[in-house]
C-alpha positions, 0 to 999 in steps of 0.5 A: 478522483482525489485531490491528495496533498504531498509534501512541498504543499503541491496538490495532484489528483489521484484517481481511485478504482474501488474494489470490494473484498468482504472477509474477516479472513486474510487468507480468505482475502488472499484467494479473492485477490487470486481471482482479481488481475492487480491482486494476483500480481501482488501475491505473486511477489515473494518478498514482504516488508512489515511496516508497524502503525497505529491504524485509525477511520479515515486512514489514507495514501498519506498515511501510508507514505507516513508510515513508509517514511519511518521505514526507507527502503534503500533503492539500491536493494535490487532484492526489492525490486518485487515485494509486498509492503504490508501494514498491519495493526494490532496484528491485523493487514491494514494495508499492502504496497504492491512494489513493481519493476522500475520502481513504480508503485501501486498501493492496495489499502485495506480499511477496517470496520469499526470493529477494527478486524474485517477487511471490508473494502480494498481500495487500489491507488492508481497513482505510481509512486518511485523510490528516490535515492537512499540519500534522497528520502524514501519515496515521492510521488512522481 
């Protein structure tokens, strides 16, 4: 478990299940996510949103959240509903937001060696996140 601060200073704890997909190759590591039951449900969603960022050691949940801010998604789009949140970085998949069914969210973060190119380690964010209205902000933490 994680103790992760949100915004509001309130502090809830995640609970991460580690999984290890060892590739340079993203196609490679689509096939491996093929094999695993959380992985295959991402590349089973149609839909992908790119969201640019500037990826460094030590990139988190709260990174991600970051980044997701600077690009709302507008809860209203019932065409995403289904779709894959990637991040990428100097063009290379940094990390990817499984988008589900009543806008709940389980994120599967790619962190990089310090090479910066092989994605060594998916870790899987259990913690569900929901969409707020487009007035409302982006995303919370529920």
């Amino acid at each position: 478990t994680l103790d992760v601060p949100i915004d509001g200073g309130a502090v809830r704890t995640t609970r991460y299940t580690f999984a290890a997909f060892d590739t340079d190759d993203e196609n490679h590591l689509q096939q491996q996510l093929r094999q695993d039951k959380i992985g295959s449900q991402l590349l089973e969603f149609a839909e992908a949103v790119e969201v640019m960022g500037g990826i460094g050691d030590g990139f988190v949940v709260g990174e991600l959240k970051r980044a997701l801010y600077q690009e709302p998604i507008d809860a209203s789009n019932t065409s995403l509903r289904r779709c894959i949140v990637t991040l990428r970085c100097d063009d290379a998949l940094v990390g990817m937001a499984i988008v589900v069914p009543q806008w709940q969210m389980r994120l599967l973060l790619v962190h990089q060696d310090h090479r910066g190119r092989r994605l060594s380690q998916v870790l899987l964010d259990e913690v569900q996140l929901r969409f707020l209205p487009p007035e409302g902000g982006a995303l919370e933490r529920v």
